[in-house]
Each structure stands twice: as structure tokens, then as C-alpha cells.
C-alpha positions in Angstrom: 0.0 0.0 0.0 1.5 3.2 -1.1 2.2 6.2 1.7 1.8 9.8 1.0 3.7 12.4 2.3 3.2 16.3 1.5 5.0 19.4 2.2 7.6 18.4 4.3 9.2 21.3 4.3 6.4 23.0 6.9 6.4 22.0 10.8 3.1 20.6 10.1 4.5 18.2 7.7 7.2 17.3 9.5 5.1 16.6 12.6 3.1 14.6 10.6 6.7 12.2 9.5 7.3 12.2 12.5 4.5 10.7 14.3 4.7 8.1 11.1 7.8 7.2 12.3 7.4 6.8 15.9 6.7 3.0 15.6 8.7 2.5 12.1 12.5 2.7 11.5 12.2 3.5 7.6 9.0 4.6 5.3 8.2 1.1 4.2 9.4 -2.2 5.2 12.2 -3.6 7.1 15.5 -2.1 5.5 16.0 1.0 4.0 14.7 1.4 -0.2 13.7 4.2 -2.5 10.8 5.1 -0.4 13.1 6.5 2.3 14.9 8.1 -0.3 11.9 9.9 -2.0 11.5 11.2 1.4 14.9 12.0 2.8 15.2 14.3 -1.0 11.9 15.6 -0.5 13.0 16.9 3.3 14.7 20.4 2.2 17.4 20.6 5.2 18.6 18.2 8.7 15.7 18.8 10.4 15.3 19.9 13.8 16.1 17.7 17.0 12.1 18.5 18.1 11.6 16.0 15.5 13.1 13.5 17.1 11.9 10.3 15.1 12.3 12.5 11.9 15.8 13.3 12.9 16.9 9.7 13.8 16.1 8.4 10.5 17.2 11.5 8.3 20.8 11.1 9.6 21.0 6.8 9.4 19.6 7.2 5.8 22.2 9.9 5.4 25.0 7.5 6.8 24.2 4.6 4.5 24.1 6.4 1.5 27.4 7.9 2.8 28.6 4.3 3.3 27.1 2.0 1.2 23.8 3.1 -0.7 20.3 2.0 -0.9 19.0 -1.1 -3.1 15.5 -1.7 -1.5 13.0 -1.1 -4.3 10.0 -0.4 -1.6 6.6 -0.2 -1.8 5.6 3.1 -3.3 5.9 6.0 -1.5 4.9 9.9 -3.1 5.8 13.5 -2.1 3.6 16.3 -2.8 5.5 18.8 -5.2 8.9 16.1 -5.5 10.3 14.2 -8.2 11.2 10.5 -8.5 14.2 9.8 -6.6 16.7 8.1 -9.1 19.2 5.6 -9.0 22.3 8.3 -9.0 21.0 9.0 -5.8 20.5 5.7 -4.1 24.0 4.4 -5.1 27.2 6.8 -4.4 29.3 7.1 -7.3 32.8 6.0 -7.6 35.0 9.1 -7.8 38.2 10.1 -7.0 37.6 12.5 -3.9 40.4 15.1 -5.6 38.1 15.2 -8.7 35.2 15.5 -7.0 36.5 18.8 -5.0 37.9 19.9 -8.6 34.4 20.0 -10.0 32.9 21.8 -6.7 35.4 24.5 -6.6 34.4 25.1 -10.8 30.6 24.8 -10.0 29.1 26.3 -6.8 25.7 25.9 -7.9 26.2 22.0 -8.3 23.6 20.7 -5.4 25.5 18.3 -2.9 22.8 15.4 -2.1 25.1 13.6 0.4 25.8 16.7 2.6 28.8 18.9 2.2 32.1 17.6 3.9 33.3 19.3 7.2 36.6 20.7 7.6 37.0 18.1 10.6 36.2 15.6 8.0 38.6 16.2 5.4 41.4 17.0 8.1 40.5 13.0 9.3 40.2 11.5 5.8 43.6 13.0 5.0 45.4 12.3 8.3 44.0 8.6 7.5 45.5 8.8 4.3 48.8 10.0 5.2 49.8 7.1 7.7 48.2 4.4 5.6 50.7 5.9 2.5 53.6 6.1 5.2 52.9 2.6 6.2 53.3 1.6 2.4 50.3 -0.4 2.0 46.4 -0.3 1.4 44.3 -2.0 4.2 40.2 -3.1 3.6 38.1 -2.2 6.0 34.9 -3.6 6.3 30.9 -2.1 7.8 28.2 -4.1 9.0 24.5 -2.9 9.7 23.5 -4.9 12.6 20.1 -4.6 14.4 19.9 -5.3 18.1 17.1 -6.7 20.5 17.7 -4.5 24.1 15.0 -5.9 26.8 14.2 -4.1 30.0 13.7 -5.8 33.4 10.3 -5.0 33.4 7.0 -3.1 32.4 7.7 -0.7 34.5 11.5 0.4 32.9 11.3 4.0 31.3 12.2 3.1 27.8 12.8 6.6 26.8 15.3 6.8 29.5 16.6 3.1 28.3 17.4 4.4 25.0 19.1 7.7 25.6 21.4 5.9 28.1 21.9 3.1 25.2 22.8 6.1 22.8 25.3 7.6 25.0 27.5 4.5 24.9 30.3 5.9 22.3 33.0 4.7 20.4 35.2 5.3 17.3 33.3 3.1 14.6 29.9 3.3 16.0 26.7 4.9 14.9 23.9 4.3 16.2 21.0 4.7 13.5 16.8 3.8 14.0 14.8 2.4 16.2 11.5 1.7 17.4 9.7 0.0 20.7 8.5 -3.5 19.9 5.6 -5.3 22.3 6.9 -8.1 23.9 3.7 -9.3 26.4 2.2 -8.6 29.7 2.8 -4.6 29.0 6.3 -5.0 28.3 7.9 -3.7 24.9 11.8 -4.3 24.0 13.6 -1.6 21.7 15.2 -2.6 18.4 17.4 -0.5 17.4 20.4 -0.5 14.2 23.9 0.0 14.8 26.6 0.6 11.8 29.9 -0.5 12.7 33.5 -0.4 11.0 34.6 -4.2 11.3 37.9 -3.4 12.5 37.1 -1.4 15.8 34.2 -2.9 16.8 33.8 -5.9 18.1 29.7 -6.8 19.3 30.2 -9.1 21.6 32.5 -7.2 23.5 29.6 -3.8 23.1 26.7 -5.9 24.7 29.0 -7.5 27.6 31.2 -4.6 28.1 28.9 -1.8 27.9 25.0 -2.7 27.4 24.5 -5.1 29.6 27.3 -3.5 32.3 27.0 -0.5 35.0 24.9 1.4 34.8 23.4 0.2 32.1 22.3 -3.0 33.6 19.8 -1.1 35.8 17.8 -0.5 32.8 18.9 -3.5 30.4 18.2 -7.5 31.1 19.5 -8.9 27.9 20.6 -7.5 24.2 20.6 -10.1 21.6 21.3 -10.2 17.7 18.7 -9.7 15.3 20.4 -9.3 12.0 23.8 -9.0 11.4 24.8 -7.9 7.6 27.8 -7.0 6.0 27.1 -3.9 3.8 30.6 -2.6 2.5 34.3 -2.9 2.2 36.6 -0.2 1.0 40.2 0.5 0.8 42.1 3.0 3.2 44.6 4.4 0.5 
């Protein structure tokens, strides 16, 4: 069944996402497709962290089609006054970074769908490239998306508070992306929630033991386990 969305770029519009996506992690189905994406290019900037559902999924949309792009065909979603997103958008092209600068210094006007790259950014990604050129050799790094089951002790857990202590657990390699609160029985409901993790710096195993299911987490958590587990890129450090 198709969904319709119009004039996102108004509060009320957005108010109205974002109550759709209380309960859902992307527009339709179970992993991200075109829908999201006829969406996320309809919404005209980041929007605002009052729209907190909206928000959540703006920026893990915006990380995988930093990271790996969309494929999901979906089920029909439409825009009020936007276009059909296309497939130049869902899949990020394969061009040399230095070429890619060139041709945004030449053109200003060019329209950056991705989100322009921060100064912090480019400082890492070179400093990155620098000691992976002094060590003489090219490494692959791998990403997995990776969705996780979190259960609280009991009904009466404050699953709001669950999840913003869950999100506070940091690291270099982790992003936390969606989520949404799934019934479980007898009032209880569990939060699912997606991660994104680089391969190499991450390990989930030691994230649940070390960290979710730890002080002082383990006052709100009983048990995280494994939902999905996928591998979604590798790329070469240069």
C-alpha cells in the first residue's frame, strides 16, 4: 500500500513524518529502499532535533548512502511537489575524492545530495590517508549494519530513558541509526534499534557484555541479543 507524504518542508509536515515514524525505522518495510529516499530528498534541510523520530532516520539514511547506498525497491511512497528519486541518488558514485573537489570549486551551484564535507572531516580523511601511504600499503576495512534486541527488566523500565542511556554509549566506529519500541507481552515492549559499525574497531560481543549489559546500564537492560547481522561494505584505506 502506497504512503503519502506532502509538504515536508512546513512544521506541520514534519510533525506529521514524525508521528509516522514513531513505531517504524524507515517509510516502508524492514530495510532502507527508494521510499526513504523519496523522502529523505523531499525533506529540504537536517531537520530539527524537536523531531526526534524525523531526525533519527534523516541522519542513518544519510549514513548509508554515505557508506554503502540503498538497493531496496520499496513499496511506493509519493511527495507532494517532489520528483522520482533516481538511481544516481540511491548508489554513491565511484570518484576520486580530488576530482570530486575539482568539480565543486568550478561549479558552486552543483547541489551536494550527500551533505557537504566538514573541515573536521577532510582534516581525518587525509590524516588517515597519510599514515596508511607512510605505512606503504592499502588495508580493507569492512561495515556491517547490525540490528539489536535490548530488553528491559520490566513493564515498569522508562524506555525513553533506556534508550538515551543506550545512545550515549560511544566509540570510534559506531553509529547508532533507528529504532523503534516492539511489544513483547504482559505490557512489556523491547527496543530494536540499528547500529553501523566499522569491522575493525568494533567488536559486538564485547559492546553488549562490556557496555550494554554493564554499570549502569544493567539497571535498565536485562539482555541484548542479535537480530540481523549484515555486512554492507568494504573499501580501501589508500
Amino acid at each position: 500500500m502506497a504512503v503519502s507524504f506532502s509538504d515536508l518542508s512546513s512544521a506541520a509536515g514534519l510533525k506529521k513524518l514524525d508521528e509516522y515514524l514513531l513505531t517504524r525505522s524507515y517509510i516502508t518495510g524492514y530495510q532502507a529502499s527508494k521510499d526513504d529516499l523519496t523522502v529523505y530528498a523531499a525533506v529540504a534541510k537536517p531537520p530539527s532535533s524537536d523531531y526526534v523520530n524525523v531526525s533519527r532516520w534523516f541522519n542513518h539514511i544519510d549514513a548509508l548512502l554515505r557508506i554503502s547506498g540503498v538497493s531496496g525497491e520499496g513499496c511506493g511512497v509519493t511527495v507532494e511537489g517532489s520528483a522520482p528519486v533516481s538511481d544516481a541518488i540511491a548508489t554513491p558514485p565511484a570518484t576520486d575524492t580530488k576530482a570530486v573537489a575539482a568539480d565543486d570549486d568550478d561549479d558552486d551551484d552543483d547541489v551536494d545530495l550527500f551533505g557537504e564535507e566538514t573541515e573536521e572531516e577532510k582534516k581525518a580523511s587525509e590524516e588517515r590517508a597519510a599514515a596508511a601511504k607512510a605505512a606503504g600499503k592499502k588495508k580493507v576495512v569492512g561495515k556491517s549494519s547490525i540490528v539489536l534486541d535490548i530488553k528491559p527488566w520490566d513493564d515498569e523500565t522508562d524506555m525513553k530513558k533506556l534508550e538515551e542511556e543506550v545512545r550515549k554509549v560511544q566509540q570510534e566506529g559506531l553509529l547508532w541509526g533507528a529504532s523503534k519500541l516492539v511489544p513483547v507481552g504482559y505490557g512489556i515492549k523491547k527496543l530494536q534499534i540499528m547500529i553501523t559499525i566499522v569491522d575493525d574497531l568494533v567488536s559486538v560481543d564485547n559492546l553488549i557484555e562490556d557496555h550494554l549489559t554493564a554499570e549502569p546500564l544493567n539497571e535498565y537492560v536485562q539482555s541484548v541479543d542479535i537480530v540481523a547481522f549484515n555486512k554492507i561494505c568494504k573499501y580501501l584505506l589508500l
